[in-house]
C-alpha positions as CSV (number, residue, x, y, z in Angstrom):
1,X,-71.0,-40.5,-24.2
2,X,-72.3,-38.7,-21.4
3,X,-71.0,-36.2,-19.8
4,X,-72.0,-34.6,-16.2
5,X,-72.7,-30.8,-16.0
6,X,-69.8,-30.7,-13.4
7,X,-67.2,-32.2,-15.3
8,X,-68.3,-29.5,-18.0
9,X,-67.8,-27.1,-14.9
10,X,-64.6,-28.4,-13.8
11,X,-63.3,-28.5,-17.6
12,X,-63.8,-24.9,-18.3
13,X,-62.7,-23.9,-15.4
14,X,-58.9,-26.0,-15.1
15,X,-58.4,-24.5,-19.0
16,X,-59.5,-20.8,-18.4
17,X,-57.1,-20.7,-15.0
18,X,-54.4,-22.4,-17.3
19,X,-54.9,-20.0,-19.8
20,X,-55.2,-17.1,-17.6
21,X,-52.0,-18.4,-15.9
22,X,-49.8,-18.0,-19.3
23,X,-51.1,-14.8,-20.6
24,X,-49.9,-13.8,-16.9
25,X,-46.7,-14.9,-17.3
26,X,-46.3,-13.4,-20.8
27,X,-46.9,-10.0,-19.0
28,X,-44.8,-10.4,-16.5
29,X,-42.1,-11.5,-19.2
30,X,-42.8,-7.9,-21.1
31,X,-43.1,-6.2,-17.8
32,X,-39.3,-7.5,-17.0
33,X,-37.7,-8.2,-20.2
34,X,-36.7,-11.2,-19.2
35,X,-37.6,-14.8,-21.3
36,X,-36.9,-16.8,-18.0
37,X,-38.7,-16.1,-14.9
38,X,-38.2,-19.1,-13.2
39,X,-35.5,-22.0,-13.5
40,X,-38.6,-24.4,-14.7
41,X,-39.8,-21.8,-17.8
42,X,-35.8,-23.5,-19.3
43,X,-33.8,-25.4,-17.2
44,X,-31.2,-25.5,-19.0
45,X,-31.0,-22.2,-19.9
46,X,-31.2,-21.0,-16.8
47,X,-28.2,-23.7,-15.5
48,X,-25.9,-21.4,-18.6
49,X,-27.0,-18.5,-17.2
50,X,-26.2,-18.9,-13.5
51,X,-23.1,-20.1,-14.6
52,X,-22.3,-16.8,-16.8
53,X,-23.0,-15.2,-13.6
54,X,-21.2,-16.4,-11.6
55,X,-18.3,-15.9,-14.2
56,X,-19.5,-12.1,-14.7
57,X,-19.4,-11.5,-11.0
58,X,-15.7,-12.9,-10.1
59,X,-14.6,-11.1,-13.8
60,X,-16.0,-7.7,-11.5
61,X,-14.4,-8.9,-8.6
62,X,-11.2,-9.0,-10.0
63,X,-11.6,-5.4,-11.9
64,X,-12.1,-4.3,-8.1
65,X,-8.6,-6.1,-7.4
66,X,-7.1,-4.4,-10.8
67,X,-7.7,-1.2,-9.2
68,X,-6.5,-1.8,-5.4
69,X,-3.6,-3.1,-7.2
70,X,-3.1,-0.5,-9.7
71,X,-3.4,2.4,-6.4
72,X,-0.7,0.5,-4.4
73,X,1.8,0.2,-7.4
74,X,1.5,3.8,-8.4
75,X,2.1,4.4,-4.4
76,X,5.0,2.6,-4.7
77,X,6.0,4.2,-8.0
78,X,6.2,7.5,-6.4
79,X,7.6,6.6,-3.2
80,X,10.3,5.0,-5.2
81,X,10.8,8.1,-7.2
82,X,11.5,10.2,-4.2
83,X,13.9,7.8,-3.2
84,X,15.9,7.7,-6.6
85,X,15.9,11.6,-6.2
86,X,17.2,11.3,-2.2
87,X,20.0,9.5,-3.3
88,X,21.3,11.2,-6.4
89,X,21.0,14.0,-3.6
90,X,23.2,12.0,-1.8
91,X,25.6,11.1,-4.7
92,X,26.0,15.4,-5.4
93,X,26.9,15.6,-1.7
94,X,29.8,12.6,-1.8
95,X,31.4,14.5,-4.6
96,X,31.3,17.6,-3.1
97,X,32.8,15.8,-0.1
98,X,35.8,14.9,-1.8
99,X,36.6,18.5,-2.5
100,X,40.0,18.2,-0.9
101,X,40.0,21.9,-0.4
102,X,36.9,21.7,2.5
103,X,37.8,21.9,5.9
104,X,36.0,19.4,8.6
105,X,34.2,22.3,9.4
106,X,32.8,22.0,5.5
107,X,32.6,18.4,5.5
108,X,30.1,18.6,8.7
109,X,27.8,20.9,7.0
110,X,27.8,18.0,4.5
111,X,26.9,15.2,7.2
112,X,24.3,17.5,8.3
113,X,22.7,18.1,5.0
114,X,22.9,14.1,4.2
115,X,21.2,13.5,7.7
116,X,18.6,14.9,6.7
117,X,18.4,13.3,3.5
118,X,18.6,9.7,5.9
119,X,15.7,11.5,7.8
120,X,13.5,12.0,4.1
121,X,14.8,8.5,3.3
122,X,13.9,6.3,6.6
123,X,10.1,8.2,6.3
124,X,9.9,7.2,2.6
125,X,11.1,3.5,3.3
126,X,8.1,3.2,6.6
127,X,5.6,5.3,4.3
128,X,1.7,3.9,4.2
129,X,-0.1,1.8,2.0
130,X,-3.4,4.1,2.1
131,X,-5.3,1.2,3.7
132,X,-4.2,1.4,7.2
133,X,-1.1,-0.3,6.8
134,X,2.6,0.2,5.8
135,X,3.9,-0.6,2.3
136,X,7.2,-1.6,2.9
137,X,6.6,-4.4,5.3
138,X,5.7,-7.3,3.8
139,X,3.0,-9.7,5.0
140,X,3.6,-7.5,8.7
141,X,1.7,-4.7,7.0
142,X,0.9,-3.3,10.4
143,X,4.1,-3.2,11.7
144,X,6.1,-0.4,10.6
145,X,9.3,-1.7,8.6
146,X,12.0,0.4,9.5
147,X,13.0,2.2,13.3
148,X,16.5,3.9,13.6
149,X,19.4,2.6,15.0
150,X,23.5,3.8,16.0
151,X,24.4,1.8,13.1
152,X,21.9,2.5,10.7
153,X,18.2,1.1,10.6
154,X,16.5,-2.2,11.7
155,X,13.6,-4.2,9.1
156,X,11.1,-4.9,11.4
157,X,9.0,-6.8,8.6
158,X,9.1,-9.8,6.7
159,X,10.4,-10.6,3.1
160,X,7.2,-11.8,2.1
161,X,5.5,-10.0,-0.5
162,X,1.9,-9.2,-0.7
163,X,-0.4,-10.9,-4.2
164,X,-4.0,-10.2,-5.1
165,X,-5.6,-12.3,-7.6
166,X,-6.2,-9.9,-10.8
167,X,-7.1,-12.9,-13.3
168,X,-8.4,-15.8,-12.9
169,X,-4.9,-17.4,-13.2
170,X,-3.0,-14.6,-12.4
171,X,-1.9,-13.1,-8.9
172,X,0.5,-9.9,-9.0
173,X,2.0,-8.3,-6.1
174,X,0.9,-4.6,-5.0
175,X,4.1,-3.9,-2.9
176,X,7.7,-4.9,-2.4
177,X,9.4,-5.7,0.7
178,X,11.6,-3.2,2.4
179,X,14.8,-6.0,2.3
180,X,14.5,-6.1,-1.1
181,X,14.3,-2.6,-1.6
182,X,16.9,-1.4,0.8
183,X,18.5,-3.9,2.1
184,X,19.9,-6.2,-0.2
185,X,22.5,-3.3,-1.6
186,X,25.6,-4.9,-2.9
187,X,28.6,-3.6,-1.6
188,X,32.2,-2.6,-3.8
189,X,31.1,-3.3,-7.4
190,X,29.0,-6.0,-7.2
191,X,31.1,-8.7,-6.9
192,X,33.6,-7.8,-4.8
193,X,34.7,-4.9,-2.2
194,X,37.5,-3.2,-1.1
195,X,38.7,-1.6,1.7
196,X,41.3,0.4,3.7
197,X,43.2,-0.9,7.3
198,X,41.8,0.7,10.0
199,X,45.3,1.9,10.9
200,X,46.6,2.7,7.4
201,X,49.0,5.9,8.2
202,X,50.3,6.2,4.5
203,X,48.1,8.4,1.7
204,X,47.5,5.1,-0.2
205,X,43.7,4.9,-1.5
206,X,42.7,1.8,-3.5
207,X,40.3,2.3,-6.1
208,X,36.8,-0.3,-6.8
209,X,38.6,-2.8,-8.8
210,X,36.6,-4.6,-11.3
211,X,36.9,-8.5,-12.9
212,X,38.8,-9.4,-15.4
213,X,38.1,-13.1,-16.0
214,X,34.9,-14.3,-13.8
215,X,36.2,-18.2,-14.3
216,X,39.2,-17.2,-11.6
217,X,37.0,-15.6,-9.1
218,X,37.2,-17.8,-5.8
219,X,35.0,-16.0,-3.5
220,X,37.8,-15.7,-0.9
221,X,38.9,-12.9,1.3
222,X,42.2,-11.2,0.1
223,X,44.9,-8.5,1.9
224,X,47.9,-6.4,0.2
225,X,50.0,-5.5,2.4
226,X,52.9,-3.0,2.3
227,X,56.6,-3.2,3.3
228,X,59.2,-0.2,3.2
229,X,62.5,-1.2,3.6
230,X,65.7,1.2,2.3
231,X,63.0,3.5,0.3
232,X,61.7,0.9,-1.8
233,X,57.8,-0.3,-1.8
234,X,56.7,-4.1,-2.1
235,X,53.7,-5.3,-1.5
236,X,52.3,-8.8,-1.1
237,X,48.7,-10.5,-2.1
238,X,47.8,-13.3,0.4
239,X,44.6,-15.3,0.3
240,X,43.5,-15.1,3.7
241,X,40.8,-18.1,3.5
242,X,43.0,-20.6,1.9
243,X,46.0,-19.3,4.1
244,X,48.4,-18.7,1.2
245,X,50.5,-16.0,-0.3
246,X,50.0,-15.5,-4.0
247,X,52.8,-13.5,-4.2
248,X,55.5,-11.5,-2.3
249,X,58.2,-8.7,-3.1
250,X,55.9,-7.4,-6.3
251,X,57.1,-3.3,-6.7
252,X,54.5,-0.5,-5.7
253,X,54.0,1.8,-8.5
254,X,51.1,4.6,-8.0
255,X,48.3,3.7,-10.3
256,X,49.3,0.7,-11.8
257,X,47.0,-2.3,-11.9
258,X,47.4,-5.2,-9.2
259,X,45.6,-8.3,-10.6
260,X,45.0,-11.9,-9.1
261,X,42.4,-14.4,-9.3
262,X,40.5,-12.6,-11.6
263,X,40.4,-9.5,-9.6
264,X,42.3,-6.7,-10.7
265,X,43.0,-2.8,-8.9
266,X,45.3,-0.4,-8.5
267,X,46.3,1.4,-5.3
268,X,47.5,5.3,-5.8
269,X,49.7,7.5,-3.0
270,X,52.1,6.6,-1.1
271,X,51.7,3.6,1.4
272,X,53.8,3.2,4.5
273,X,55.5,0.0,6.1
274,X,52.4,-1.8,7.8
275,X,49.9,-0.1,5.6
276,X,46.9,-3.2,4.3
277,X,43.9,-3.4,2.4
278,X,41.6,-5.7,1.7
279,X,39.3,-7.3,-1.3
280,X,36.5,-9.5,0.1
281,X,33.4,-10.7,-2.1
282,X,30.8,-7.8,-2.2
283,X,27.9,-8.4,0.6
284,X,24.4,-7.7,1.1
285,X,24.3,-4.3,3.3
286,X,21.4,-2.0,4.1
287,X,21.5,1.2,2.4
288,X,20.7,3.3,5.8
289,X,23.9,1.5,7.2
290,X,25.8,3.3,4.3
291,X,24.1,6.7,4.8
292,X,24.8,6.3,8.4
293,X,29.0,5.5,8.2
294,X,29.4,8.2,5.4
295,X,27.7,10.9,7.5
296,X,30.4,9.7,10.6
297,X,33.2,9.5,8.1
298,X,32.2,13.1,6.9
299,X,32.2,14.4,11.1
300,X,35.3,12.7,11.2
301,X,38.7,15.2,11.1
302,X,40.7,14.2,8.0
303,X,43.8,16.2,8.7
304,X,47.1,15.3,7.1
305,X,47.4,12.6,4.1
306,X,46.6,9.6,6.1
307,X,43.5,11.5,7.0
308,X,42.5,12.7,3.5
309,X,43.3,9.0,2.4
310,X,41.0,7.4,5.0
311,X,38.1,10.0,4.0
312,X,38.7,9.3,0.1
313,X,38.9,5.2,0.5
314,X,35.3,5.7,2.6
315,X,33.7,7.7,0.0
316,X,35.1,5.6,-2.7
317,X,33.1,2.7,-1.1
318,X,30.3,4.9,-0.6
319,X,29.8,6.0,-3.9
320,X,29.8,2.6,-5.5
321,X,27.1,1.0,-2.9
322,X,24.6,3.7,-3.6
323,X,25.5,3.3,-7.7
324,X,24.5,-0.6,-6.7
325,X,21.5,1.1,-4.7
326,X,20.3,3.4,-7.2
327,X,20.6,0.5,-9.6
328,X,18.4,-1.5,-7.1
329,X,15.6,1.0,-6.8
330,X,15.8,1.3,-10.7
331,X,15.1,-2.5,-11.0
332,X,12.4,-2.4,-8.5
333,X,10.9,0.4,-10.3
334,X,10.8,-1.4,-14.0
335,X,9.1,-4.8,-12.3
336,X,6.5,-1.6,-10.8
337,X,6.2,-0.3,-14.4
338,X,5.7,-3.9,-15.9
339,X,3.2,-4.5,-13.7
340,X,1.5,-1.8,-14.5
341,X,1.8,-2.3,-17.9
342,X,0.1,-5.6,-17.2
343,X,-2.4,-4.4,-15.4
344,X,-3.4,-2.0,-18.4
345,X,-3.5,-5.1,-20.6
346,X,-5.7,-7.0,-17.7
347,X,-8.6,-4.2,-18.2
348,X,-8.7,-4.4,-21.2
349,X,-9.3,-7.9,-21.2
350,X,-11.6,-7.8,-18.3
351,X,-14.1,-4.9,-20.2
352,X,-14.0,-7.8,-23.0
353,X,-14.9,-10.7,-21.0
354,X,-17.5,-8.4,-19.0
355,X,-19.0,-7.8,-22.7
356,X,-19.3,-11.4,-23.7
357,X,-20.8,-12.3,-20.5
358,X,-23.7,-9.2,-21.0
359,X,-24.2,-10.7,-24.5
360,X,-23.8,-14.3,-23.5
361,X,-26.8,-13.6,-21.1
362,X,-29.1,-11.1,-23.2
363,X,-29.1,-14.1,-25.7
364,X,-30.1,-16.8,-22.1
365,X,-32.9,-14.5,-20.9
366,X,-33.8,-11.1,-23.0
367,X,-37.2,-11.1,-24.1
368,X,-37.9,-11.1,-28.0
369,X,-40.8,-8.4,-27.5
370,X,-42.2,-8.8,-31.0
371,X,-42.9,-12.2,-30.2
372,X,-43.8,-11.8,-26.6
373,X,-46.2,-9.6,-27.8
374,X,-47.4,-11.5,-30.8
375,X,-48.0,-14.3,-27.9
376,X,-49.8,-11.7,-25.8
377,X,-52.8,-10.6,-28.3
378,X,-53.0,-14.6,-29.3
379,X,-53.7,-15.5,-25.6
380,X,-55.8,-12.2,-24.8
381,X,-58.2,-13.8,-28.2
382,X,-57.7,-17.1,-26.9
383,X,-59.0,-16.1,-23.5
384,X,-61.9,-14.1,-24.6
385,X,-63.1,-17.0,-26.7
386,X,-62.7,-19.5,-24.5
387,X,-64.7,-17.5,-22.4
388,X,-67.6,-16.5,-24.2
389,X,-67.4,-20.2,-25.7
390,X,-67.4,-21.4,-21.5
391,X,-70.5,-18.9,-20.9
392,X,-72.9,-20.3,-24.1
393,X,-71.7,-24.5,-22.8
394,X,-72.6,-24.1,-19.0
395,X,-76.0,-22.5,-20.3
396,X,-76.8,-25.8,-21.9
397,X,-79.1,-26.8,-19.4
398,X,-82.9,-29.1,-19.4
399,X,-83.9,-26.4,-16.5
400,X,-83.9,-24.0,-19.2
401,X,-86.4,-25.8,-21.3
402,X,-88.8,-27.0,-18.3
């Protein structure tokens, strides 16, 4: 076979430029430790490798979120601290209140110290997120939550409440909204509340109550009122939503226990002809709108025993909805904890995955240098010869024997 001096030419040359082209390649692989430079050195490694990317990146992205999240709940955590402290505050004044040796004069140094401990409250309730925004608002987080009214404070946000994704199935929310945090206060004892006629003038004061058999409550709106006729006290239960008297003519003794439907209570003192009270099922009420009637019942005179009976039946229902409020901002602040607690266990995770993933991809593209460089001096002798032997074949020539 015959073959051209130019197809020797053209030979050489295509398998020196090959073989120049992969020693290249191996020193760019040692010069970046990488085993794939390019998708086509191994396809499909390099299709498991974007992929653990793109895992190892969102697995970061959601450590960012672990932290925002984390920040925010610890905000919270200490906001809601404050506010557990504001109200026991607020709890030490009510006793104090009921010191029924204090003048008015007394009492309205009282309002005036819990005034400003609605003041401390309402700026802890519209307090900021760190980010701009407020914490207690909900989705409005621009909008501050809470503004002062006569009768207490209006929620000027939503109840939604704000998630971040932590996990890659798991959201958890970074704040609460301010309804559920001071709003949605139970009044009475939780299930049901009791209260005083406006124009009660007998020292009768009825106490909390509490249930006796939940399978008779009926959710209805009660009064017992009080007759006086020839020195002797009745009173009579009637069920003002059904229309009906439960019963009539029972004998008032001081401090012994009234009981229907379930509901049982005991009125002490000394009612008068006309005097009424009332047990209706405990309502949703905001805790400023509680702060705000005990500091008017405390600027109010209580003179005589109709007066010191009307302050005591007002701080009786004040003390028991901030005990339902402190118990609220003592829930809120175990789902905070949890949270937390979860978040703690999400890290950990997350450092695990992030370490799989850094493994996962040192074993897709790290270089094995002892190789690599095995490769290296095997191409650098393959080159050299294939050189030298390229030099001695395009020498072979009739011009040199002429």
């Amino acid at each position: 076979m015959r073959i051209s001096t130019s197809t020797i030419f053209e030979s050489g040359s295509s398998k020196l430029s090959e073989l120049q082209a992969r020693l290249m390649q191996t020193q760019q692989q040692i010069a970046s430790g990488r085993s794939i430079l390019t998708p086509a050195d191994d396809p499909v490694g390099s299709a498991r490798a974007y992929d653990v990317k793109l895992s190892q990146a969102a697995n970061t992205q959601y450590g960012i979120n672990r932290q925002n999240v984390q920040a925010s709940l610890r905000q919270e955590e200490s906001i809601l601290t404050g506010v557990t402290g504001l109200l026991q505050d607020a709890k030490t004044l009510l006793v104090s209140a009921g010191n029924a040796s204090y003048t008015d004069t007394e009492r309205q140094y009282l309002a005036t110290e819990l005034r400003a401990r609605y003041d401390d409250l309402l700026g802890l309730a519209n307090a900021g997120d760190g980010i701009g925004g407020y914490l207690f608002s909900g989705f409005q987080s621009s909008t501050q939550p809470f503004a002062e009214t006569a009768g207490g404070a209006v929620y000027n946000g939503d109840q939604g409440t704000r998630l971040l994704q932590v996990d890659a199935s798991r959201q958890l929310a970074f704040s609460d909204n301010g309804t559920a945090v001071f709003e949605q206060i139970k009044t009475g004892n939780g299930k049901f509340a009791v209260g005083a006629g406006a124009s009660n003038a007998g020292s009768g004061i009825i106490s909390q109550g509490q249930v006796v058999d939940a399978s008779l409550l009926t959710g209805h709106n009660y009064s017992i009122a009080f007759s006086v006729a020839a020195g002797v006290t009745t009173y009579a239960v009637t069920d003002n939503t059904s229309g009906t008297t439960l019963s009539s003519g029972n004998s008032y003794v001081s401090g012994q226990a009234i009981s229907f439907d379930g509901v049982q209570l005991d009125i002490k003192g000394d009612p008068v002809n006309g005097d009424s009270f009332s047990v209706a099922p405990s309502l949703n009420k905001s805790l400023f709108a509680t702060l705000k009637e005990t500091i008017n019942l405390l600027n109010a005179p209580a003179s005589g025993a109709a007066g010191q009976a009307r302050l005591n039946n007002g701080l009786g229902g004040a003390h028991s909805s901030i005990d339902n409020a402190l118990s609220n901002i003592l829930t809120v602040r175990a789902a905070v904890g949890s949270r937390l607690k979860e978040i703690d266990a999400l890290n950990s995770t997350g450092d695990d995955k992030d370490l799989q993933y850094a493994q996962t991809l040192s074993t897709l593209q790290d270089l094995d240098y002892s190789k690599a460089i095995s490769s290296l001096t095997q191409q650098q002798t393959t080159l050299s010869a294939a050189q030298q032997s390229f030099v001695k074949v395009s020498n072979l020539s009739l011009f040199n024997f002429i």
